[in-house]
N, C-alpha and C positions, 0 to 999 in steps of 0.2 A: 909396132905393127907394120906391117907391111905396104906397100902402095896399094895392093890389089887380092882381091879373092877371089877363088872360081867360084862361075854363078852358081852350080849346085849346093857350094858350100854353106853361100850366103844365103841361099833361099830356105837352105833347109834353118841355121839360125836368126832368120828372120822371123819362121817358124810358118810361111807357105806353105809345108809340107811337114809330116810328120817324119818321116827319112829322108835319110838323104839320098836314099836307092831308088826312092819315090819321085824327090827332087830330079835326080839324073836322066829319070823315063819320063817326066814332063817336060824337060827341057828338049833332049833328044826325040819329041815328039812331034814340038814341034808348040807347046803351048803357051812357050816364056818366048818375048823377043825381045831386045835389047834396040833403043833407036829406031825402032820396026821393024828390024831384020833379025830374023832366023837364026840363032846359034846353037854350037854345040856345048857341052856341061863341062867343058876345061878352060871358055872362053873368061878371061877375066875382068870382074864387075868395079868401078869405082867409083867413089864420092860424085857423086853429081849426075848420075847415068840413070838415062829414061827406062825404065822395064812396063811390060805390058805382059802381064800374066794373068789365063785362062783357068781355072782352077771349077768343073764343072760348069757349073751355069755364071756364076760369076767372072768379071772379068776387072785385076786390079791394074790401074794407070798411075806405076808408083813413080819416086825417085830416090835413088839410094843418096843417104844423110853419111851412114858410117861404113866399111868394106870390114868386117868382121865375121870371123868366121868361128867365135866360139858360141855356142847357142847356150843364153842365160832363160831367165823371166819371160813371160807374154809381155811384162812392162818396160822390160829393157830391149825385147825384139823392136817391139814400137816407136821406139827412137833409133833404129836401122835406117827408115823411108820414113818419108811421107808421102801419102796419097792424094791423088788429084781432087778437088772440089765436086767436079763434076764425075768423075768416079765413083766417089763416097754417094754422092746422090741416087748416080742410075744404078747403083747395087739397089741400094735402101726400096728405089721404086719398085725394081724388080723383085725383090723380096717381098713386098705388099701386096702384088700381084699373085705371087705363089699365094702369097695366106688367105685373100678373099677367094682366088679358086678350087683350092682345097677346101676352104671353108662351106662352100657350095655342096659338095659330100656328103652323104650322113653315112654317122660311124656304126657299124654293124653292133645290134642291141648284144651282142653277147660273140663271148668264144663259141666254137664247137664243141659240144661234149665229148668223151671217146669215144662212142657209136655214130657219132654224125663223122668224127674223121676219121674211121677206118671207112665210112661209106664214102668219103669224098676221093682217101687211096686207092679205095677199089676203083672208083669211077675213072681217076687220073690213069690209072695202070689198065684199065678196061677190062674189070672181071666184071662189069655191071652190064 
């Protein structure tokens, strides 16, 4: 294998990202940084190098273990990086957070039947 793989490659078989087309638009957007700085999706990733990647509300403080660029297993991604202690933590908090606030909610007792959502279409589209 080689010394080095581009970040989008690696990120996408890390499995960050379900494409790598996907990979390439988070990266060039601006939500992966490498060392804390900004790069673009050719820039190349290896053994030992800090990544800090955004991926919606989550944010992972990894370090790449391996530079590979073939995408196996979720169990063989996982030996790619390891992530930070404190990482792992404030996702997990943050996560908990979503669940008791959503939890606060109550779920609507029922679908709409057909007549209640053709009256909701109408209302949306304003024939009502």
């Amino acid at each position: 294998m080689s010394e080095g793989v581009r970040i989008d490659k690696w990120l996408w078989a890390a499995r960050f990202f379900k494409t790598r087309a996907l990979a390439r638009e988070m990266v060039a957007g601006g939500k992966v940084h490498l060392e804390g700085h900004r790069v673009k999706p050719g820039r190349v990733v290896k053994a030992g190098d800090h990544l800090s990647i955004t991926r919606g509300e989550e944010v992972f403080e990894i370090t790449v273990n391996v530079a590979s660029n073939r995408r196996g297993s979720a169990s063989e991604a996982q030996l790619l990086f390891s992530e930070a202690e404190a990482s792992a933590l404030r996702r997990a908090q943050v996560a908990q957070q979503r669940r008791l606030e959503n939890s606060t909610q109550a779920a609507p007792p029922r679908r709409p039947d057909k007549r209640e959502r053709r009256q909701i279409i109408g209302f949306i589209r304003g024939k009502d």
